[in-house]
PQR file of N, CA, C, O and H, with PARSE charges and radii, in Angstrom:
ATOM      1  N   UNK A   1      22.695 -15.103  38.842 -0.4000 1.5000
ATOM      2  CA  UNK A   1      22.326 -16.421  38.351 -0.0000 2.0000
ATOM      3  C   UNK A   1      22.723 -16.544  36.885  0.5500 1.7000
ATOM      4  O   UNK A   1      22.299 -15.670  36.129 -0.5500 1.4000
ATOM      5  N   UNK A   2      23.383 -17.391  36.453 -0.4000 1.5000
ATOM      6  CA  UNK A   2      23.534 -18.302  35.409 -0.0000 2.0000
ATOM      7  C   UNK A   2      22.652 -18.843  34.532  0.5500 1.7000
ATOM      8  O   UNK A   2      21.909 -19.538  35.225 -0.5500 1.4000
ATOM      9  H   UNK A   2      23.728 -18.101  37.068  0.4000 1.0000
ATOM     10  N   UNK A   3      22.223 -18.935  33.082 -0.4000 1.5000
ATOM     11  CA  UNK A   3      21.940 -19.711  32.701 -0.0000 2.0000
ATOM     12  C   UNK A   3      22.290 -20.680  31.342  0.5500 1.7000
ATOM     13  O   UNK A   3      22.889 -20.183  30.388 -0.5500 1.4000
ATOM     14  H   UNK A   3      22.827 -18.371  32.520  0.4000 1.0000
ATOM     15  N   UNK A   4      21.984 -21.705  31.342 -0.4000 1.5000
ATOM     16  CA  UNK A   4      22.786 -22.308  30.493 -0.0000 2.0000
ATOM     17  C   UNK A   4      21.031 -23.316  29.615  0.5500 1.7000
ATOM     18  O   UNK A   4      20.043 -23.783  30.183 -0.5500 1.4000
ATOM     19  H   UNK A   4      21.498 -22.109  32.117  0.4000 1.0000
ATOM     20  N   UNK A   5      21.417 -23.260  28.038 -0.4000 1.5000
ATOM     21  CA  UNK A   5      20.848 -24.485  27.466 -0.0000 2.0000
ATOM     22  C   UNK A   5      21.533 -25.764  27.048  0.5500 1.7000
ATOM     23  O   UNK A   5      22.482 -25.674  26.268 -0.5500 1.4000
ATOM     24  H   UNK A   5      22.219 -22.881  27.577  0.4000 1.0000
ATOM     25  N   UNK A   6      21.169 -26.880  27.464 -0.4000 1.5000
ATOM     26  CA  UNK A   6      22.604 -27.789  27.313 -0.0000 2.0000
ATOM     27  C   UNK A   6      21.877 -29.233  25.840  0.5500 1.7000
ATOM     28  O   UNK A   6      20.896 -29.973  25.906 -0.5500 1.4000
ATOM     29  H   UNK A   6      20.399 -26.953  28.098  0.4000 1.0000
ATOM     30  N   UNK A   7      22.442 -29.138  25.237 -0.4000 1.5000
ATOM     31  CA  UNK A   7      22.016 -30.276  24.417 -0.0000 2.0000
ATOM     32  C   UNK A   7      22.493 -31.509  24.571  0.5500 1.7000
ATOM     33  O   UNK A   7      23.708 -31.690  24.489 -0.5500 1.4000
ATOM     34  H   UNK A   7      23.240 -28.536  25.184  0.4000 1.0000
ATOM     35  N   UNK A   8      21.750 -32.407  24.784 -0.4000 1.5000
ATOM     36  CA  UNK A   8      21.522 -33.769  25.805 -0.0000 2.0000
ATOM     37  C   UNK A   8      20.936 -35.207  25.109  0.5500 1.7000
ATOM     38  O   UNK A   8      19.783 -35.538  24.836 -0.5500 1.4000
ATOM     39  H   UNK A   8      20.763 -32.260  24.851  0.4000 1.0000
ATOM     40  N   UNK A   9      21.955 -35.766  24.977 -0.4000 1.5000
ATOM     41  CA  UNK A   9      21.596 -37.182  23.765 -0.0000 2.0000
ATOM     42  C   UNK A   9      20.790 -38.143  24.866  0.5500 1.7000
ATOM     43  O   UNK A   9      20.755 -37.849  26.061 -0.5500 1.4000
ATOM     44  H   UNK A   9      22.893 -35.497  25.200  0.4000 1.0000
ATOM     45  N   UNK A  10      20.224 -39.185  24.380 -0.4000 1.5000
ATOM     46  CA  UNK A  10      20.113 -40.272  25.390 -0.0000 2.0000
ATOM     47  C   UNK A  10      19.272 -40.016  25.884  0.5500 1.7000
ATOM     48  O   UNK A  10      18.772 -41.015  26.400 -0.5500 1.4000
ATOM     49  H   UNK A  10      20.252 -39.424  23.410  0.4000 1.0000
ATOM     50  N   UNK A  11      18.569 -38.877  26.118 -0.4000 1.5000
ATOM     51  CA  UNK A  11      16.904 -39.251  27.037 -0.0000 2.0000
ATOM     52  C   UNK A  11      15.777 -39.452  26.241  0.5500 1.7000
ATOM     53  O   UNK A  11      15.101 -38.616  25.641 -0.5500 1.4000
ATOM     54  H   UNK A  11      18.975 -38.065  25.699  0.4000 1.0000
ATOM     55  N   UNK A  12      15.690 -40.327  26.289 -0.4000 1.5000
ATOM     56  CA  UNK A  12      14.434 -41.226  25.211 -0.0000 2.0000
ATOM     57  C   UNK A  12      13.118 -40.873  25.828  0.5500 1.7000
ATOM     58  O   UNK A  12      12.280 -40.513  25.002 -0.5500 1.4000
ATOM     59  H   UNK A  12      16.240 -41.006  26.776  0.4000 1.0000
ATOM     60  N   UNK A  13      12.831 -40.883  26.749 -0.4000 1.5000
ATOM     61  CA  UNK A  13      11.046 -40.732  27.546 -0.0000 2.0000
ATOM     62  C   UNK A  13      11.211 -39.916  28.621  0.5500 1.7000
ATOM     63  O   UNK A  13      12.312 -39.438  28.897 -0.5500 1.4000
ATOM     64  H   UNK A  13      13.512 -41.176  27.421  0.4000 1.0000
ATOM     65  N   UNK A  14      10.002 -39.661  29.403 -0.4000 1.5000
ATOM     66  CA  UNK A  14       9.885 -38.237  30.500 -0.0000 2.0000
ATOM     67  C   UNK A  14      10.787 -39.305  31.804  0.5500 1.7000
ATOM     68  O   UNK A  14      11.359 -38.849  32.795 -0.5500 1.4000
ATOM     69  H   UNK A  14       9.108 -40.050  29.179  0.4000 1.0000
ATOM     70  N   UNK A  15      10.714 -40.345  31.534 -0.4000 1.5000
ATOM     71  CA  UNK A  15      11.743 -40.843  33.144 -0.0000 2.0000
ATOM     72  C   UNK A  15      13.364 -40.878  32.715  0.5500 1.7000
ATOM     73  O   UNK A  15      14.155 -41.268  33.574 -0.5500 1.4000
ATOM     74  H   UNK A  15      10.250 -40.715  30.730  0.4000 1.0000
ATOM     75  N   UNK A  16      13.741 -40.578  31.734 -0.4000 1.5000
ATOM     76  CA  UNK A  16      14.959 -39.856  31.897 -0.0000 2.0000
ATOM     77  C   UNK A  16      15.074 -38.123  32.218  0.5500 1.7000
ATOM     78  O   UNK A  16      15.695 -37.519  33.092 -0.5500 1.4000
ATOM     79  H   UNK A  16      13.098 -40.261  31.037  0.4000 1.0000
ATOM     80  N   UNK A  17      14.411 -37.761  31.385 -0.4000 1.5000
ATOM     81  CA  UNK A  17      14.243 -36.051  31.772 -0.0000 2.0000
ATOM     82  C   UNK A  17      13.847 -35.702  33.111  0.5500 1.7000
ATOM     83  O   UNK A  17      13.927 -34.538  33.505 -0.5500 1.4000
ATOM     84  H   UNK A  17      13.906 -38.252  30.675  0.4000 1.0000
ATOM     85  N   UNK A  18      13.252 -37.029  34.131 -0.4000 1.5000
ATOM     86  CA  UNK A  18      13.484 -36.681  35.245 -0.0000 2.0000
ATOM     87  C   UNK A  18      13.904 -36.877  35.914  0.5500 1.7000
ATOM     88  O   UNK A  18      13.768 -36.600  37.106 -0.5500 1.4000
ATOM     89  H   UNK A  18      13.187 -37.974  33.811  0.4000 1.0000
ATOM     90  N   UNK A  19      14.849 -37.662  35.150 -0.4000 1.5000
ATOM     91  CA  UNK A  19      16.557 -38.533  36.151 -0.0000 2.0000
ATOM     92  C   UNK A  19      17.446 -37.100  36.016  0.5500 1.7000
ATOM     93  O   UNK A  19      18.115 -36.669  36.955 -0.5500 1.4000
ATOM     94  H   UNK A  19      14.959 -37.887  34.182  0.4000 1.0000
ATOM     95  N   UNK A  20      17.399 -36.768  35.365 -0.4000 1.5000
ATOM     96  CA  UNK A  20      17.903 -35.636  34.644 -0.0000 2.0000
ATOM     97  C   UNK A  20      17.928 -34.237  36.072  0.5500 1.7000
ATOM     98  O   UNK A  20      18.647 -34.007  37.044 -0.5500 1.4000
ATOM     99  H   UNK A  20      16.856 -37.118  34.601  0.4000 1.0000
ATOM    100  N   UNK A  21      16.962 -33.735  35.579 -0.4000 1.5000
ATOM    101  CA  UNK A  21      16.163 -33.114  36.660 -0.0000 2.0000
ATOM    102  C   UNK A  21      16.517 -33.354  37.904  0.5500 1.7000
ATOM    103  O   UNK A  21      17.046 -32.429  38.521 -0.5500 1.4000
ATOM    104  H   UNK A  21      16.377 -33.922  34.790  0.4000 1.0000
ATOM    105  N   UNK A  22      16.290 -34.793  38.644 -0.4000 1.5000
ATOM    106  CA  UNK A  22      16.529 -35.303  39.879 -0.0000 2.0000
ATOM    107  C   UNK A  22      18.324 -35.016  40.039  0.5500 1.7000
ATOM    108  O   UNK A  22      18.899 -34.280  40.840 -0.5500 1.4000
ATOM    109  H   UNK A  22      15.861 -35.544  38.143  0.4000 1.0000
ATOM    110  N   UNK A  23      18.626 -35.474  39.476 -0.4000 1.5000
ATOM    111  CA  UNK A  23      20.121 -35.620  39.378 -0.0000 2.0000
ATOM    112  C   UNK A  23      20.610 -33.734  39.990  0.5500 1.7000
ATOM    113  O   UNK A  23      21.003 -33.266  41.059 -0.5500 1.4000
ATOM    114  H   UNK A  23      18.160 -36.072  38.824  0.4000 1.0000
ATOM    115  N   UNK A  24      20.377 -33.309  38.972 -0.4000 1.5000
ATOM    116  CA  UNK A  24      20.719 -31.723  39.353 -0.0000 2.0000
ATOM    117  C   UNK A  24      20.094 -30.817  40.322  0.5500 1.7000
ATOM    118  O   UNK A  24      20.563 -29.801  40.836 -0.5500 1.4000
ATOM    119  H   UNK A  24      20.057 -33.689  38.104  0.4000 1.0000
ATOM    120  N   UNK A  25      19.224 -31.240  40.439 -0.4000 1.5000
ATOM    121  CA  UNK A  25      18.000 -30.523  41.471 -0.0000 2.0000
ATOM    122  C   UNK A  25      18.988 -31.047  42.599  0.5500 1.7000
ATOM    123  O   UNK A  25      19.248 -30.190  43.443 -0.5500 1.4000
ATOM    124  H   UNK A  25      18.844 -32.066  40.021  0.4000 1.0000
ATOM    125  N   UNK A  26      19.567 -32.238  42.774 -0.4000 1.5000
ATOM    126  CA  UNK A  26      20.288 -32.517  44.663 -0.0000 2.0000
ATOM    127  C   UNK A  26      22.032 -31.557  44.484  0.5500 1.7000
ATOM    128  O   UNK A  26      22.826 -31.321  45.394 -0.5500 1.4000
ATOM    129  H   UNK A  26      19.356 -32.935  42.088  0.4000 1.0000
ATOM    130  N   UNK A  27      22.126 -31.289  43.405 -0.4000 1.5000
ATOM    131  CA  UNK A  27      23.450 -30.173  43.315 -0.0000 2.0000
ATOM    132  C   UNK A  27      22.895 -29.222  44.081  0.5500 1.7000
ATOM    133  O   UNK A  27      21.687 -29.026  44.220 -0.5500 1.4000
ATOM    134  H   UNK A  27      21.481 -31.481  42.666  0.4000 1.0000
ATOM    135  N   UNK A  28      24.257 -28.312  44.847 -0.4000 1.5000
ATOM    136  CA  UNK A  28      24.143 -27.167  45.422 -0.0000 2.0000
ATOM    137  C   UNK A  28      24.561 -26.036  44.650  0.5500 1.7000
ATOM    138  O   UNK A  28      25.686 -25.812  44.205 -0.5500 1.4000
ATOM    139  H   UNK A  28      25.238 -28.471  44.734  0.4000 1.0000
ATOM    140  N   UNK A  29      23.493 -25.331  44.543 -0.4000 1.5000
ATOM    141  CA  UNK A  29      23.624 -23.960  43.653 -0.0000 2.0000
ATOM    142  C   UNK A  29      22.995 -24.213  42.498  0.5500 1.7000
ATOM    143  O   UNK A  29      23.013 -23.269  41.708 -0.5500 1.4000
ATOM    144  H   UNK A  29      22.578 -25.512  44.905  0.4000 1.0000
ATOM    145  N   UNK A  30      22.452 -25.171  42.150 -0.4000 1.5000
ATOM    146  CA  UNK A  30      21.169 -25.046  41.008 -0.0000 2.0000
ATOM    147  C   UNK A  30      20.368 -24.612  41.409  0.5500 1.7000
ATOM    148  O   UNK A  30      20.282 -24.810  42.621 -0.5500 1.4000
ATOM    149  H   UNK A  30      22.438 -25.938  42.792  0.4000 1.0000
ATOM    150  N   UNK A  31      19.249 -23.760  40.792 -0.4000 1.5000
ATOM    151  CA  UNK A  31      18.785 -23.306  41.075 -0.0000 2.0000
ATOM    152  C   UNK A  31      17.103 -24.062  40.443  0.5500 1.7000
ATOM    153  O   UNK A  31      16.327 -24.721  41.135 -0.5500 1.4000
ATOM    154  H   UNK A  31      19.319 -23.599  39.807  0.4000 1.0000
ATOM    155  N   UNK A  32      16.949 -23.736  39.135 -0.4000 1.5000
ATOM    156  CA  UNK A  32      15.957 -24.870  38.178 -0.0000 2.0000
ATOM    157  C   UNK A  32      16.808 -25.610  37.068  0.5500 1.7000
ATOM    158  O   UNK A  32      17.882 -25.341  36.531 -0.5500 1.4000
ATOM    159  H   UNK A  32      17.580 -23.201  38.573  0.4000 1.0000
ATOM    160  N   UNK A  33      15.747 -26.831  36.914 -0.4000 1.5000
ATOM    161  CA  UNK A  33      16.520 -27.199  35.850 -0.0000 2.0000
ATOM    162  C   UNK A  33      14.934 -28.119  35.067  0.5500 1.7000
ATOM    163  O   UNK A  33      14.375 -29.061  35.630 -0.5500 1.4000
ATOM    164  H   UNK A  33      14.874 -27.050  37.351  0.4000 1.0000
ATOM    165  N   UNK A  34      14.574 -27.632  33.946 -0.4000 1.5000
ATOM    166  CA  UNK A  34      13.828 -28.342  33.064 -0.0000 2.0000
ATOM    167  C   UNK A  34      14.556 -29.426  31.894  0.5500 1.7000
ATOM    168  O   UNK A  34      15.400 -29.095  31.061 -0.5500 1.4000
ATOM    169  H   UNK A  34      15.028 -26.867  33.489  0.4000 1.0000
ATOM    170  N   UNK A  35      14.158 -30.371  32.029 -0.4000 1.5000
ATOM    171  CA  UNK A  35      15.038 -31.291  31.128 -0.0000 2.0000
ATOM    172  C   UNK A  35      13.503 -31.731  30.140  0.5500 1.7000
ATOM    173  O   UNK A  35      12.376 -31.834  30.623 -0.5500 1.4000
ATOM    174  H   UNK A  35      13.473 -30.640  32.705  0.4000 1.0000
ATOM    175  N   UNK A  36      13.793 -31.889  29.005 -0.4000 1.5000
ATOM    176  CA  UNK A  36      12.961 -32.211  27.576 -0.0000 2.0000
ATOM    177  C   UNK A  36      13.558 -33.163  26.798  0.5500 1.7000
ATOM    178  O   UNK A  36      14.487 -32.749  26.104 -0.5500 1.4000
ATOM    179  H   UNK A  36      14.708 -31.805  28.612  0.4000 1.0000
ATOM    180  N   UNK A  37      13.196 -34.695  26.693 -0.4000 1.5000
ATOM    181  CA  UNK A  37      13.593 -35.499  25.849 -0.0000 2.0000
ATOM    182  C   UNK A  37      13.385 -35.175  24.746  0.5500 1.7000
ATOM    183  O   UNK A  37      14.318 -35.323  23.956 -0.5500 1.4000
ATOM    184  H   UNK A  37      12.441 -35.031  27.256  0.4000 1.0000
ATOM    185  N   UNK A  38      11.998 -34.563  24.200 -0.4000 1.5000
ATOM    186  CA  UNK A  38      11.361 -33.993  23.334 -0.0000 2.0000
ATOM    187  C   UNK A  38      12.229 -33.328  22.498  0.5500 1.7000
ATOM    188  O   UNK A  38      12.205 -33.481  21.277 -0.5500 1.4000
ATOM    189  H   UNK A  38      11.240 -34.443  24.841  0.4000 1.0000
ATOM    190  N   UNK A  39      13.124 -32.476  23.172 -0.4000 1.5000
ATOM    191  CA  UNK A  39      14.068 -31.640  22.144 -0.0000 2.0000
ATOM    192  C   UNK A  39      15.817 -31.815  22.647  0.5500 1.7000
ATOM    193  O   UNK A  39      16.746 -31.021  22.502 -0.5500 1.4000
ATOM    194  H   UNK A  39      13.144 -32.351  24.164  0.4000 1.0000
ATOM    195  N   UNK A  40      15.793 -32.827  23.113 -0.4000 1.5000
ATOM    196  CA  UNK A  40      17.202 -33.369  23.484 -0.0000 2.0000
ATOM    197  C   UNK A  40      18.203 -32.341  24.135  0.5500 1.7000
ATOM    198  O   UNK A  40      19.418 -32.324  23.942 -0.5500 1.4000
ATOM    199  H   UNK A  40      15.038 -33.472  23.231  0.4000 1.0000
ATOM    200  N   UNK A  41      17.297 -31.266  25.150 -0.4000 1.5000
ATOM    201  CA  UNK A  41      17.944 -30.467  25.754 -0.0000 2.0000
ATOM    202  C   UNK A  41      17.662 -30.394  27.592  0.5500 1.7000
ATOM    203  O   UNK A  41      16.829 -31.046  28.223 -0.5500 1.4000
ATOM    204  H   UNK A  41      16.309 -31.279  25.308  0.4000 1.0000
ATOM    205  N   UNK A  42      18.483 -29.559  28.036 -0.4000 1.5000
ATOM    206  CA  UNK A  42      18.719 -29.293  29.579 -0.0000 2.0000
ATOM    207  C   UNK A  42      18.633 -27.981  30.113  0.5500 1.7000
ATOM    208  O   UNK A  42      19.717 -27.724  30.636 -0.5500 1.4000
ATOM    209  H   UNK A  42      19.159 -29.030  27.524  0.4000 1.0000
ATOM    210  N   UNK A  43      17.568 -26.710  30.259 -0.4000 1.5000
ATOM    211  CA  UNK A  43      17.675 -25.538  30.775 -0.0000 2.0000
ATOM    212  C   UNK A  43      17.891 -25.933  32.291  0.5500 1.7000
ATOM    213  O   UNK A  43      17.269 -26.685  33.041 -0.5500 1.4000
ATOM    214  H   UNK A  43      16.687 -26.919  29.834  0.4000 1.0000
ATOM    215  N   UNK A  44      19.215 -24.991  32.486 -0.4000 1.5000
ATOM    216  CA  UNK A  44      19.528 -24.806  34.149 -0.0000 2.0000
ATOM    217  C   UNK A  44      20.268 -23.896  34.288  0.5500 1.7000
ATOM    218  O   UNK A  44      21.334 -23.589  33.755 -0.5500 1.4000
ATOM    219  H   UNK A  44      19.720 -24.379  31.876  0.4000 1.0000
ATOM    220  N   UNK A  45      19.322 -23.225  35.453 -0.4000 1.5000
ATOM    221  CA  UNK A  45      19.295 -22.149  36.004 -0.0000 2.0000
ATOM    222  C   UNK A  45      20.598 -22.880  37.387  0.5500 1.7000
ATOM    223  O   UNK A  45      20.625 -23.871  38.117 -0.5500 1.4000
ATOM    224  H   UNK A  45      18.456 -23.475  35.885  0.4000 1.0000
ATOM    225  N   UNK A  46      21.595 -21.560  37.093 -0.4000 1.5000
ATOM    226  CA  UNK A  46      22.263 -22.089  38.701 -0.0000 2.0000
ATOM    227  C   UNK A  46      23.073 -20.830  38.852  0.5500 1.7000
ATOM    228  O   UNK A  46      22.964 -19.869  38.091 -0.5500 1.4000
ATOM    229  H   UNK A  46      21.573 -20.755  36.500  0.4000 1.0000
ATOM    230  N   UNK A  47      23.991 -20.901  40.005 -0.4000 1.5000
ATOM    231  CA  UNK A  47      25.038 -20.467  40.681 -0.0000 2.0000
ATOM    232  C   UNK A  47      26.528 -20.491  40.669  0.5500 1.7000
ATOM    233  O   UNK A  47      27.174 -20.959  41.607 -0.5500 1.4000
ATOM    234  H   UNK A  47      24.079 -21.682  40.623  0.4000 1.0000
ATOM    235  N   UNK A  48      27.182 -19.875  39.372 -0.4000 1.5000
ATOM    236  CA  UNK A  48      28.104 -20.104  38.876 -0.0000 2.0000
ATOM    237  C   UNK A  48      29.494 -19.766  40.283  0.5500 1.7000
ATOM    238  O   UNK A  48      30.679 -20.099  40.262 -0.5500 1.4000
ATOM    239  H   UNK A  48      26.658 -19.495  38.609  0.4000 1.0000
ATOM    240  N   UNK A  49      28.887 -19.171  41.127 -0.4000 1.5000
ATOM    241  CA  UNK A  49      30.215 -18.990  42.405 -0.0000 2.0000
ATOM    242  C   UNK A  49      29.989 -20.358  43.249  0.5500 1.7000
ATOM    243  O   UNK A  49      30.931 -20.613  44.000 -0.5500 1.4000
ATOM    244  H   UNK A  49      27.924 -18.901  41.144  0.4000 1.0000
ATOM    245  N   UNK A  50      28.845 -21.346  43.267 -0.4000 1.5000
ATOM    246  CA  UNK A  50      28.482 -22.222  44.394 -0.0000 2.0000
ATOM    247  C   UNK A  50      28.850 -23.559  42.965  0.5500 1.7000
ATOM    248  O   UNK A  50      29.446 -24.537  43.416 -0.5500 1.4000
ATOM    249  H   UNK A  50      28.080 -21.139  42.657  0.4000 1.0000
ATOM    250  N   UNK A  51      28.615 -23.614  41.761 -0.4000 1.5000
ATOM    251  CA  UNK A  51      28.500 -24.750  41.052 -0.0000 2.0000
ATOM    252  C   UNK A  51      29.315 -24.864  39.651  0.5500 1.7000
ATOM    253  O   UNK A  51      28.887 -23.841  39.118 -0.5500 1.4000
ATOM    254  H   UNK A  51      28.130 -22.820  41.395  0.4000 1.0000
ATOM    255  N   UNK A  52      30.119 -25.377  38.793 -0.4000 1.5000
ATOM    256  CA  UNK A  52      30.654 -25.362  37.747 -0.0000 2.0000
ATOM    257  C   UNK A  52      29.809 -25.910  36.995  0.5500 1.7000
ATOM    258  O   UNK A  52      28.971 -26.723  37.384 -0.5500 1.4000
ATOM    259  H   UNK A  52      30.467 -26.209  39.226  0.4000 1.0000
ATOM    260  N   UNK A  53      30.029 -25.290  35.177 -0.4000 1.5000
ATOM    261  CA  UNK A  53      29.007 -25.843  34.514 -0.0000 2.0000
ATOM    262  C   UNK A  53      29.892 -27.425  34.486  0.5500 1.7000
ATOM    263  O   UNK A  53      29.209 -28.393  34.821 -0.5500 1.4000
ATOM    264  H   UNK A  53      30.710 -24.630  34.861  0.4000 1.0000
ATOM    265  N   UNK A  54      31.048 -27.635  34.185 -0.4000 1.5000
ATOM    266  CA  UNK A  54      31.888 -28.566  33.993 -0.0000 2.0000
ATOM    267  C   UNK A  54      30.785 -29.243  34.668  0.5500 1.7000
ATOM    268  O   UNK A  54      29.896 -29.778  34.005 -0.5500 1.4000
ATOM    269  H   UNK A  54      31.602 -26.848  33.914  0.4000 1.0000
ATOM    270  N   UNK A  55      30.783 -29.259  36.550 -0.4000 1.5000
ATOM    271  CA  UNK A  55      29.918 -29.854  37.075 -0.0000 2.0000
ATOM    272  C   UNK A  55      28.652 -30.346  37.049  0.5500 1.7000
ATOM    273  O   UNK A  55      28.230 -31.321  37.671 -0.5500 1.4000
ATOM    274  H   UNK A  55      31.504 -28.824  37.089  0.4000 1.0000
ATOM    275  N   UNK A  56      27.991 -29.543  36.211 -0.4000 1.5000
ATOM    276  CA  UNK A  56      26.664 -29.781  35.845 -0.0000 2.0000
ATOM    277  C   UNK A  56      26.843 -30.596  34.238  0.5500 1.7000
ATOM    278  O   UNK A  56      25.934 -31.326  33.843 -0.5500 1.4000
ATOM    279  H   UNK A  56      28.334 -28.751  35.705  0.4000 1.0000
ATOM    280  N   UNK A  57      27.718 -30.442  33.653 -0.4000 1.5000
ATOM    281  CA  UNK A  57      27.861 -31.660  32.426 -0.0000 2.0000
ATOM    282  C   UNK A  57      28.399 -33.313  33.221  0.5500 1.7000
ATOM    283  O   UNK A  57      27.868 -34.391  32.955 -0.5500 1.4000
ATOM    284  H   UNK A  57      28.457 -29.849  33.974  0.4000 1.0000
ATOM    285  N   UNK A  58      29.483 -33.129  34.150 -0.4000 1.5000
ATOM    286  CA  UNK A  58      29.757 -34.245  34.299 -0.0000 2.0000
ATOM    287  C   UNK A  58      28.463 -35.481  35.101  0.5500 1.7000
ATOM    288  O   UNK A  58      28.366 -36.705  35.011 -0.5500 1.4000
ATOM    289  H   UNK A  58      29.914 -32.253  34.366  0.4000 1.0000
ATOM    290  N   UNK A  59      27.467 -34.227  36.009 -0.4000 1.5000
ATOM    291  CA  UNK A  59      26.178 -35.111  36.677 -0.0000 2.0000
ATOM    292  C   UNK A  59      25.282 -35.772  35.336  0.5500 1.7000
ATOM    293  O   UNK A  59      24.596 -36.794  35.301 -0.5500 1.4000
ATOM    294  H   UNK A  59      27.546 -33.233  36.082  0.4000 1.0000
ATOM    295  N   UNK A  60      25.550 -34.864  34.367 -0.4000 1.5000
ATOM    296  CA  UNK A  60      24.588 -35.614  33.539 -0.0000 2.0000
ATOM    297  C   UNK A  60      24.990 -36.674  32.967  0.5500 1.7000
ATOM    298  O   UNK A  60      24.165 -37.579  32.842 -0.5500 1.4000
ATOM    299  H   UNK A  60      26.107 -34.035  34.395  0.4000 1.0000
ATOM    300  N   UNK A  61      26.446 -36.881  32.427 -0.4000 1.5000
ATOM    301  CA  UNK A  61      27.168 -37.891  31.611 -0.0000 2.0000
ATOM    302  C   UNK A  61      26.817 -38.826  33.006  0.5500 1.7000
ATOM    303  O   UNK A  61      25.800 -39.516  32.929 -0.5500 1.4000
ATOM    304  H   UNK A  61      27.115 -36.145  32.528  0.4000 1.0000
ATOM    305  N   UNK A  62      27.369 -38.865  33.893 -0.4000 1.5000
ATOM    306  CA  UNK A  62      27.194 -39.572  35.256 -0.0000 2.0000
ATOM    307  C   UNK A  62      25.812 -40.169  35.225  0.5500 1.7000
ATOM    308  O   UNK A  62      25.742 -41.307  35.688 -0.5500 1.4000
ATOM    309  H   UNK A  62      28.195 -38.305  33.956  0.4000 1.0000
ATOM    310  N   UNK A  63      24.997 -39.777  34.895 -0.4000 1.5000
ATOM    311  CA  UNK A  63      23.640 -39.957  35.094 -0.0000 2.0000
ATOM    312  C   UNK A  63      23.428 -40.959  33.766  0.5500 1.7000
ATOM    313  O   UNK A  63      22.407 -41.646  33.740 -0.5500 1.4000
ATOM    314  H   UNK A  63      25.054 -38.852  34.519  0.4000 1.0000
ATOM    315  N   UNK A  64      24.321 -41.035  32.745 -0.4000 1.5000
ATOM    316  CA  UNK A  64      24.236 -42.281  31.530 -0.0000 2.0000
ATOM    317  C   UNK A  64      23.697 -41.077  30.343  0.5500 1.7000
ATOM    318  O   UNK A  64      22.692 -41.312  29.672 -0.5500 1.4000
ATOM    319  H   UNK A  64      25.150 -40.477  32.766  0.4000 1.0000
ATOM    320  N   UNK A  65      24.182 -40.271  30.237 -0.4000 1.5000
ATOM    321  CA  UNK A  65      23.361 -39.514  29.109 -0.0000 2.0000
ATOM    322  C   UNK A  65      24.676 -38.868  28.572  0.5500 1.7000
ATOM    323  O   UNK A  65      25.745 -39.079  29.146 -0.5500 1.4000
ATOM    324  H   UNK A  65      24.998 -40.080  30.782  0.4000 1.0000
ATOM    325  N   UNK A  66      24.564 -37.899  27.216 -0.4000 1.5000
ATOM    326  CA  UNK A  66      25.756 -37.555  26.517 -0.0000 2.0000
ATOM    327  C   UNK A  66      25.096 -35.728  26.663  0.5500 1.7000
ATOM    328  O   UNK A  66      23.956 -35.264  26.614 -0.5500 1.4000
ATOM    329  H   UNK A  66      23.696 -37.727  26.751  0.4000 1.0000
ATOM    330  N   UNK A  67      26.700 -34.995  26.887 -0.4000 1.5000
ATOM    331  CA  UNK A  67      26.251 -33.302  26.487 -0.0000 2.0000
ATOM    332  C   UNK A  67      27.018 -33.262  25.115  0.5500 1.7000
ATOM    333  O   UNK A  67      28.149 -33.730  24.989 -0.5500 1.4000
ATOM    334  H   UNK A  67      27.626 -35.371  26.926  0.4000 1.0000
ATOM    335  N   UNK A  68      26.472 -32.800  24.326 -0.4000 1.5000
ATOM    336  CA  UNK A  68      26.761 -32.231  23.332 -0.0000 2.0000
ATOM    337  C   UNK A  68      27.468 -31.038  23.335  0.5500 1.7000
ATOM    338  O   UNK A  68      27.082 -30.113  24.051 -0.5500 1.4000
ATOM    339  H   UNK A  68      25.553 -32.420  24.428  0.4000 1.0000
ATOM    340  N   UNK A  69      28.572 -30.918  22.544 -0.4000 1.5000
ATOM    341  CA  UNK A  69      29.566 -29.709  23.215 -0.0000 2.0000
ATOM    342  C   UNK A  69      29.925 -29.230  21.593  0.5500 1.7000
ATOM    343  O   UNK A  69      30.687 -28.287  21.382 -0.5500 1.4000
ATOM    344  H   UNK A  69      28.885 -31.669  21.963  0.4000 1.0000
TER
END
């Protein structure tokens, strides 16, 4: 397992952090994922042979939010 901290613009209140969340939780090969508007970040736990992080940045931009790179 993988893990990654991702820094994450754009989630203003807990119903983005759990668009956030929602969003990655239906990917295959995540495993957890805690999202915190609070500190404008994304812990996720995943499956780097089943999931790309690429993949897991583009669900979030997808989702209306920015990764910080």
């Amino acid at each position: 397992m993988d893990k990654v901290v991702l820094k994450v613009e754009g989630m203003t209140c807990g119903g983005c952090s759990g668009t956030v969340e929602k969003v990655l939780n239906a990917k295959d090969g995540v495993q957890t994922v805690s999202a915190s508007h609070e500190q404008d970040q994304v812990d996720v736990e995943f499956d780097s042979s089943v999931i790309a992080l690429a993949t897991i940045e583009t669900a979030i931009e997808d989702a209306g939010f920015d990764v910080v790179k």
